[in-house]
C-alpha positions as CSV (number, residue, x, y, z in Angstrom):
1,X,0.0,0.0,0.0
2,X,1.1,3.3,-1.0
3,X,1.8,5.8,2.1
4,X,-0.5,8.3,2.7
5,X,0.1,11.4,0.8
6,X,1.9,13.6,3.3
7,X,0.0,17.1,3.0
8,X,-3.5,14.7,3.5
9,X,-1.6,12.7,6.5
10,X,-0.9,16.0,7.9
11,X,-3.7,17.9,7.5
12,X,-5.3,14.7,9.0
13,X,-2.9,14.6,12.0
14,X,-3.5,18.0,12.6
15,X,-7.2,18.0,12.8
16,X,-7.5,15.1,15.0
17,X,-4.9,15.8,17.4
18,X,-3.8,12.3,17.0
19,X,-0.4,10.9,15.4
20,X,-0.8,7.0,15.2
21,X,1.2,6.5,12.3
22,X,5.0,8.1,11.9
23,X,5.2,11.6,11.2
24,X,8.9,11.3,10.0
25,X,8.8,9.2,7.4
26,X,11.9,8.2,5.6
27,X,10.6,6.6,2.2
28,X,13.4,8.6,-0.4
29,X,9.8,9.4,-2.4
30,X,8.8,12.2,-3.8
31,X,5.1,13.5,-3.7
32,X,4.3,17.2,-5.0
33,X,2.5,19.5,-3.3
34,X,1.8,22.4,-5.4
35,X,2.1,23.1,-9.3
36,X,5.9,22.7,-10.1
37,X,6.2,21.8,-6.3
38,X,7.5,18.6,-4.5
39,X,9.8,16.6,-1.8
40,X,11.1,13.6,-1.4
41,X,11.3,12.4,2.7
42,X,14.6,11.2,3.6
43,X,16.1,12.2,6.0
44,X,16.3,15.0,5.6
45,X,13.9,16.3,3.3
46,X,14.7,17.6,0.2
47,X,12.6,20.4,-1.2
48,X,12.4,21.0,-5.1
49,X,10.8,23.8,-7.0
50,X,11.2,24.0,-11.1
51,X,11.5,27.5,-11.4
52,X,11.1,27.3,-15.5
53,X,15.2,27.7,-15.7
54,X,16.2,24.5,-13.8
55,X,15.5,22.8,-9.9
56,X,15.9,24.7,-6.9
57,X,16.6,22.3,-4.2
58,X,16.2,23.0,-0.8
59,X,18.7,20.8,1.6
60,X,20.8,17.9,0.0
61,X,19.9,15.2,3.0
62,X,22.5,13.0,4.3
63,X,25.6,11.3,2.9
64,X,23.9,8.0,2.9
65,X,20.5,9.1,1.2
66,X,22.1,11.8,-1.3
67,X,21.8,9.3,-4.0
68,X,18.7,8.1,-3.6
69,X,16.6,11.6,-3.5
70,X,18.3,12.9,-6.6
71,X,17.0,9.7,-7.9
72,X,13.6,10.6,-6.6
73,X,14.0,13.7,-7.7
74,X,14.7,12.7,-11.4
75,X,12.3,10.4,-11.6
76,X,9.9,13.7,-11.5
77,X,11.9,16.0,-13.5
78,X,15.3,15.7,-15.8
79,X,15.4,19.9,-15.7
80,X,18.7,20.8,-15.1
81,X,19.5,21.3,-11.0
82,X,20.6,25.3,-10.8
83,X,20.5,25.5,-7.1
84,X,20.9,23.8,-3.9
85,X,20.0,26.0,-0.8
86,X,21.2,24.5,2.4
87,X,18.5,25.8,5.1
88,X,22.0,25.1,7.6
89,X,24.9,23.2,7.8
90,X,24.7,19.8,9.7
91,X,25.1,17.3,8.3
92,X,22.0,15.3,7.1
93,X,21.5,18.5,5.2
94,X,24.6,18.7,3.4
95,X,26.2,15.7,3.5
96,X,24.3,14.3,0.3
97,X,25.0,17.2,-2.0
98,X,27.8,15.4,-3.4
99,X,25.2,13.5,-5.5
100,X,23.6,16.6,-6.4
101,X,27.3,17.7,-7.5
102,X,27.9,14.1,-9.5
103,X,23.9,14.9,-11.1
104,X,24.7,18.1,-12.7
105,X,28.5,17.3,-13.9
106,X,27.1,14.0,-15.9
107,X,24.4,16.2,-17.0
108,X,27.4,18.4,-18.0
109,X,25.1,21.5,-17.2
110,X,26.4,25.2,-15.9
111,X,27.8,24.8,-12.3
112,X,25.4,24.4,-9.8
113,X,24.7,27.5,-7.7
114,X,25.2,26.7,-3.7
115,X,23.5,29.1,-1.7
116,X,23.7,29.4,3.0
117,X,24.1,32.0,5.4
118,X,28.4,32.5,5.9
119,X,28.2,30.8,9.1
120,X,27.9,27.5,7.0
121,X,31.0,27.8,5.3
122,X,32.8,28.2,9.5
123,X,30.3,25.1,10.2
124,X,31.9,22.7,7.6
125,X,35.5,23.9,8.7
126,X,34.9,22.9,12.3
127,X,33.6,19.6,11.1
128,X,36.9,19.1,9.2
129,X,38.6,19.6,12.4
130,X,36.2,17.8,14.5
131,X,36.2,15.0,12.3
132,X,36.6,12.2,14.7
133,X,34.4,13.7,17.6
134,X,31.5,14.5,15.8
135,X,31.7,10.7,14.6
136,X,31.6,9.6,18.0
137,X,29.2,11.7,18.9
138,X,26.7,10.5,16.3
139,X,27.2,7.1,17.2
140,X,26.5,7.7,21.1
141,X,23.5,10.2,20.1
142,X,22.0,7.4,18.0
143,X,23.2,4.7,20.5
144,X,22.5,2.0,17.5
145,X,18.5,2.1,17.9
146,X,16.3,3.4,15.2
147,X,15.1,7.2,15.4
148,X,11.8,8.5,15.3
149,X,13.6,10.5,13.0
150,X,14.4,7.7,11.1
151,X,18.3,7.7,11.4
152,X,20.3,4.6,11.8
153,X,23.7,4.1,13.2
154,X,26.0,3.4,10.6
155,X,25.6,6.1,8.3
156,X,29.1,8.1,7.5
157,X,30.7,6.7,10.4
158,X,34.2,7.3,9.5
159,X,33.2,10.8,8.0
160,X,31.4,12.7,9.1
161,X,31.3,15.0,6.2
162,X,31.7,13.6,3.0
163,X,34.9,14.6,1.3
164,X,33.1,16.1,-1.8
165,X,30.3,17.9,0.1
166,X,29.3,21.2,-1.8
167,X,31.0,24.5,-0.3
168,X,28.1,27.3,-0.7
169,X,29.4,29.6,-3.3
170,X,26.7,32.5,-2.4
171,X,26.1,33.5,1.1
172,X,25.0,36.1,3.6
173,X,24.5,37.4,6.5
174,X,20.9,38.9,7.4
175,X,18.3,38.8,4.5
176,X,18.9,37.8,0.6
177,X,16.4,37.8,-2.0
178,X,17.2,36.3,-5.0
179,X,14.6,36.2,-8.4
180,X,15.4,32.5,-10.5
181,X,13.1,32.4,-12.9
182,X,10.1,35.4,-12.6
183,X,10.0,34.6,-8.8
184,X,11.2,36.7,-6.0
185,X,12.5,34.2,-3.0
186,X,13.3,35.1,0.4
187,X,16.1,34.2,2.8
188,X,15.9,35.1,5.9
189,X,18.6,34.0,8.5
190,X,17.4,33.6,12.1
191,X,19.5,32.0,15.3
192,X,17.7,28.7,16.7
193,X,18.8,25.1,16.3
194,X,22.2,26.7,14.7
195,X,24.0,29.8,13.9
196,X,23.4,29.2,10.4
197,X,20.0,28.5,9.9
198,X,17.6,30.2,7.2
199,X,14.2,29.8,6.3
200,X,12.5,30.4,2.9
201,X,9.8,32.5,2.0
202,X,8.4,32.9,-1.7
203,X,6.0,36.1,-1.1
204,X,3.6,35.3,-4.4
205,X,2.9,31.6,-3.4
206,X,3.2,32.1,0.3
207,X,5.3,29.1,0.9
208,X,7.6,28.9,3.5
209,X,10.6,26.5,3.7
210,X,11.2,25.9,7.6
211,X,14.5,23.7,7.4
212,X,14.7,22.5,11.2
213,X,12.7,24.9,12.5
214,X,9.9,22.6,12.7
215,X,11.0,19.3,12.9
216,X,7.7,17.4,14.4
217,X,9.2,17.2,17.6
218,X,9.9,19.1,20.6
219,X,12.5,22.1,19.1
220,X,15.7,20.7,18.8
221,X,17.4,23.6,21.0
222,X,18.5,21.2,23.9
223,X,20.8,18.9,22.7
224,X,23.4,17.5,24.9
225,X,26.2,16.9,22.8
226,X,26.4,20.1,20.6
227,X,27.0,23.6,20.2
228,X,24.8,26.3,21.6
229,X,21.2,26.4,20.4
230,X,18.8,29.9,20.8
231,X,15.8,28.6,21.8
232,X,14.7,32.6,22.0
233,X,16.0,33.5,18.8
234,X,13.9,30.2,17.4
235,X,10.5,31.4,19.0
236,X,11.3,34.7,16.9
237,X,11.9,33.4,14.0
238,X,8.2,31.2,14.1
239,X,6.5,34.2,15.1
240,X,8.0,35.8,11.8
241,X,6.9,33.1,10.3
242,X,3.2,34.0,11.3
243,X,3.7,37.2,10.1
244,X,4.2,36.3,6.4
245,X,0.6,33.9,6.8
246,X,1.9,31.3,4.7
247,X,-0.2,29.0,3.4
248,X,1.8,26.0,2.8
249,X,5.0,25.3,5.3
250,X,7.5,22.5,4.4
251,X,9.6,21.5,7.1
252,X,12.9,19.5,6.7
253,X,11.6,16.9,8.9
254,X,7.9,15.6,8.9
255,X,5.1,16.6,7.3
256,X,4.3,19.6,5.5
257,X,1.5,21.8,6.2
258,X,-1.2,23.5,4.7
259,X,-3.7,26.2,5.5
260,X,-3.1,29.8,7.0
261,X,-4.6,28.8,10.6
262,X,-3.7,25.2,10.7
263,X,0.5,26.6,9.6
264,X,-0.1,29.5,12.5
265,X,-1.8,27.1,15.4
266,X,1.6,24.8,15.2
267,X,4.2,28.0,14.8
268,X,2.6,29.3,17.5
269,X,2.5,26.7,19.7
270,X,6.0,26.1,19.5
271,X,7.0,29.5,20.1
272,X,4.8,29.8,23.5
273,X,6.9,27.0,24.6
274,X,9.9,27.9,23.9
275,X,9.4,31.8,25.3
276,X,8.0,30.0,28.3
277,X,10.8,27.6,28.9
278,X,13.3,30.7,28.6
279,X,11.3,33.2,30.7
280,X,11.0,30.4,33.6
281,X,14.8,29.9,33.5
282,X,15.8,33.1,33.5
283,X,13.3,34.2,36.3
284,X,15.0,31.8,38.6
285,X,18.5,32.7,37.3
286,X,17.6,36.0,38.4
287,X,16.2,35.1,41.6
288,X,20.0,33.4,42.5
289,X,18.7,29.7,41.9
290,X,21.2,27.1,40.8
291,X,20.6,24.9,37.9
292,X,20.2,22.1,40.1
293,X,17.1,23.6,41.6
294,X,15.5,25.0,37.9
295,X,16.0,21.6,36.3
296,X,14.1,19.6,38.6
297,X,11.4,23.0,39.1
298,X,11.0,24.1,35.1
299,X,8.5,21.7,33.1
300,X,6.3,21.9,30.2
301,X,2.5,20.8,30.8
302,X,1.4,17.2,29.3
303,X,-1.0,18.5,27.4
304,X,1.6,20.9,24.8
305,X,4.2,17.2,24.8
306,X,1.4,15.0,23.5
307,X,0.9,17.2,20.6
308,X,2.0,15.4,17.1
309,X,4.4,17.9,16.4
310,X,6.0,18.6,19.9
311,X,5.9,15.1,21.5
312,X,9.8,15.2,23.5
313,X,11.0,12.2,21.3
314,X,14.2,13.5,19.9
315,X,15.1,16.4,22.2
316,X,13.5,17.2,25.4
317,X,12.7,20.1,27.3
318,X,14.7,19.3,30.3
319,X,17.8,19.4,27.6
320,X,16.5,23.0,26.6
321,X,16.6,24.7,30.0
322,X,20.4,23.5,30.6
323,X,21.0,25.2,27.2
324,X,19.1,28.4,28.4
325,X,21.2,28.1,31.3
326,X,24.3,28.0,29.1
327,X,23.5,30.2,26.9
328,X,23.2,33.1,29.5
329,X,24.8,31.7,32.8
330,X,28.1,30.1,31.4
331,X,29.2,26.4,31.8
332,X,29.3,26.4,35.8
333,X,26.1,25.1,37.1
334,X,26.3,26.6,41.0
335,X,27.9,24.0,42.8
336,X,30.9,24.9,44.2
337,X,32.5,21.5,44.5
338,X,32.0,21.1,40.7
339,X,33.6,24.4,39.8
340,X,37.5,22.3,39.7
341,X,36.2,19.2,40.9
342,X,38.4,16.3,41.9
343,X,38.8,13.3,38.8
344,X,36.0,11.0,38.5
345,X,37.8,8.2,39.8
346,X,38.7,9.7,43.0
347,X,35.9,11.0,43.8
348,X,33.9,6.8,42.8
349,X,36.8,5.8,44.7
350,X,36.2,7.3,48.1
351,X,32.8,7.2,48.4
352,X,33.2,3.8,47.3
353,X,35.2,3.4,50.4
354,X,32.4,5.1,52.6
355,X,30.2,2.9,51.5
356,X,31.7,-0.5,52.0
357,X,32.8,-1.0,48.5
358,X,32.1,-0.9,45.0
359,X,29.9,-3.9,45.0
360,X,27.8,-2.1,48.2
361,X,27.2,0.7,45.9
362,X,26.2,-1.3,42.7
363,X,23.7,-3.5,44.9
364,X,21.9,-0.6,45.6
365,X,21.7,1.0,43.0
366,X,20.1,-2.4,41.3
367,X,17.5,-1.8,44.6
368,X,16.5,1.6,43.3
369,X,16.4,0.6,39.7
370,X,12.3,0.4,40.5
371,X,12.2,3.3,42.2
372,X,14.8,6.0,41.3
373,X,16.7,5.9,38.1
374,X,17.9,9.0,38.2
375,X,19.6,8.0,41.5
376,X,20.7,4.0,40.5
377,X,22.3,5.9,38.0
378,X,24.6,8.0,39.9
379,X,25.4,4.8,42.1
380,X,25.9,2.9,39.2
381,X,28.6,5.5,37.8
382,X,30.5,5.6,41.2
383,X,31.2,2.7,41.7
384,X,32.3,2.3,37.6
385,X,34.7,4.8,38.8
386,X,35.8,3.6,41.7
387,X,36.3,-0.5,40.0
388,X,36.5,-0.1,35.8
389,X,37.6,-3.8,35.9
390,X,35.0,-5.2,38.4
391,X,32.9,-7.5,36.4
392,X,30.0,-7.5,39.0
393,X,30.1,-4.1,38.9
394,X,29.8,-3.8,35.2
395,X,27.3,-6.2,35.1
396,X,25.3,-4.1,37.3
397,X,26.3,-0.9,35.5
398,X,24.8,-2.1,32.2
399,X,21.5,-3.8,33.8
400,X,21.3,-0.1,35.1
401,X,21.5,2.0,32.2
402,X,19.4,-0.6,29.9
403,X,16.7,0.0,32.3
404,X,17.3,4.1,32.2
405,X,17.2,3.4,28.6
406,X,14.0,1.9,28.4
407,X,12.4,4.5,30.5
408,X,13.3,7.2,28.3
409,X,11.2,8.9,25.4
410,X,13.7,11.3,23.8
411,X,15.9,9.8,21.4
412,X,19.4,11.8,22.5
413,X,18.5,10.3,26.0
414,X,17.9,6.6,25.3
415,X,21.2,7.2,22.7
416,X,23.7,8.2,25.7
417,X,22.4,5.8,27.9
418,X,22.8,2.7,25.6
419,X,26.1,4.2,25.2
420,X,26.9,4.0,28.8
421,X,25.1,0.3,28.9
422,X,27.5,-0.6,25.9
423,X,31.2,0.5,27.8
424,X,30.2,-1.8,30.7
425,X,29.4,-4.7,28.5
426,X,32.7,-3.7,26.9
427,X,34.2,-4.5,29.8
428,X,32.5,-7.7,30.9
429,X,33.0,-8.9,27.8
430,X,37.1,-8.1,27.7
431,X,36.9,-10.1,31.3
432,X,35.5,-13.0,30.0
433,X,38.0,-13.1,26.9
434,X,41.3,-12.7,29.3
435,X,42.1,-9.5,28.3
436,X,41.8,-7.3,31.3
């Protein structure tokens, strides 16, 4: 059976309040959605527009799904590809334009016309230094399970950018309009999941290219692993959005939308939360609280997480405040004992010793695996610390984290943790072989 049409899966989704089928789809088809209009879900999308003097692509998806949307995106059109707008630099956005590159070189066409803000061009130069952490990072963040997102481990793991990855050749810094064809476009760069970001606006049709924006999940501005996010900047940019009452929004993740109120409900939504996750935090930071206390004080009601486009299972709101916190309070979190804390070990190591042993402390954290996981987890870590060898206590570890694992619903969280599952089984397993 064919998937539902995405704009009629949306619309549906939408209506109802109710996402029982995936939202993120990653089929590498293509389905129009407007006269000379379409994507192709991958992850992530690719948005095409024939202009009447060639393709304009929006995003290039990943290195391991370049291939397949040009192939989508032929199978629609064999116009010549003029330009690929990156909406921002990471890299399931630009990894695949190498095959966007390869298309237009066979097709032995005029060179293809990359356009991003100039913070893109700084992006893919950290990257190149960054190489190998950003590959580990992936693999921890993805922790080898399947994405609501729909991204497997495995993908580019030795690189992390693709060696031939297209280097914009136009860029910016504030607002660019461009005309390709008879139509005006708008870029408009804005601060929120990166420093890079743009979102498209083409004022006759009143379509708006989101990039990640709007991913169908809770905002993306919490992540633990990454650069600073601007989860204040972000809210702006969606209110902006409102302003231009689009009537069709295609996000780089998910589904499109369609309709003036249905496009402003959801952008406003997302702002409101995002303002209000910023405004709580920095109300406390003002009032002298530590981030201990705002983590475990700051929430977002039920009701706004069970919507289908901000359900926390990729990022999380709990991520976001620390991020707030970051973003205008520095890296210290309060405590003074963690300003230049002692080494990991030492500090598993005597508390270990307080408590009778490693072994004590493992045992209990196992007891409060039913009752506190927050807390078996901090037990569990100690005495890793304080034994890296002990097989019992690795054993434990991994039963530990599995379980924190399975209690999670954000992706970046049950990633990490599976991580942390996977280095104790590392070392249970090197036991068992004679090697430690």
């Amino acid at each position: 059976m064919a998937p539902v049409h995405p704009l009629e899966l949306s619309t549906i989704v939408l209506d109802s309040g109710v996402a029982d089928e995936p939202v993120n789809r990653i089929t590498n088809e293509l389905s129009e959605l407007a006269d000379g209009l379409a994507m192709v879900e991958s992850f992530s999308h690719s948005v095409v527009w024939d202009s009447g003097e060639g393709l304009m692509c929006f995003d290039a998806s990943g290195a391991g799904s370049g291939r397949s949307v040009v192939e989508s995106i032929r199978s629609w059109s064999t116009e010549p590809i003029s330009h690929l707008v990156y909406t921002h630099g990471h890299a399931d956005h630009i990894g695949g334009s190498f095959a966007f590159g390869a298309d237009v070189e066979a097709r032995g066409g005029r060179p293809l016309e990359v356009v991003g803000h100039r913070k893109v061009l700084d992006r893919i130069e950290r990257y190149r230094t960054t190489n190998g952490w950003n590959v580990s990072i992936n693999q921890r963040q993805f922790g080898g399970v399947r994405s609501e997102m729909g991204l497997e481990l495995g993908e580019n793991l030795q690189q992390f950018l693709p060696k031939g990855t297209l280097v914009p050749s136009t860029t910016f810094d504030h607002e660019l309009e461009i005309t390709v064809g008879a139509t005006q476009i708008e870029l408009h760069h804005a601060r929120g999941e990166t420093d890079d970001h743009l979102w498209a606006f083409f004022p006759r049709e009143r379509w708006i290219f989101s990039g990640d924006f709007i991913i169908w999940n809770y905002p993306n501005a919490g992540n633990p692993q990454k650069v600073q996010r601007y989860a204040l900047e972000w809210a702006t940019a969606l209110r902006r959005m409102i302003e231009q009452a689009p009537t069709l929004l295609v996000p780089a993740h998910g589904l499109p939308i369609e309709g003036e109120e249905r496009i402003a409900g959801v952008l406003n939504d997302m702002a409101t939360t995002l303002e209000t996750l910023v405004h709580q935090v920095v109300a406390m930071m003002n009032a002298g609280e530590t981030l201990d206390t705002i983590i475990h004080t700051v929430s977002v009601p039920q009701d706004l997480l069970a919507k289908p486009f901000l359900r926390p299972l990729y990022d999380e709101p709990e991520f976001v405040v620390r991020n707030i916190w970051r973003l205008y309070g520095g890296w210290w979190d309060g405590a003074s004992s963690r300003l230049k804390p002692s080494p990991d070990s030492v500090l598993g190591a005597e508390i270990s010793q307080l408590a009778g042993g490693p072994e004590v402390l493992i045992a209990r954290a196992l007891e409060l695996m039913t009752s506190d996981l927050r807390l078996a987890c901090h037990l569990a870590d100690l005495a890793g610390w304080a034994a890296p060898d002990n097989v019992t206590v690795h054993e434990g570890r991994a039963a530990v984290y599995d379980a924190r694992r399975r209690d999670e619903l954000s992706l970046m969280a049950k990633g990490i943790f599976t991580a942390a599952a996977r280095e104790s089984k590392d070392v249970v397993k090197r036991a068992s072989l004679g090697e430690l």
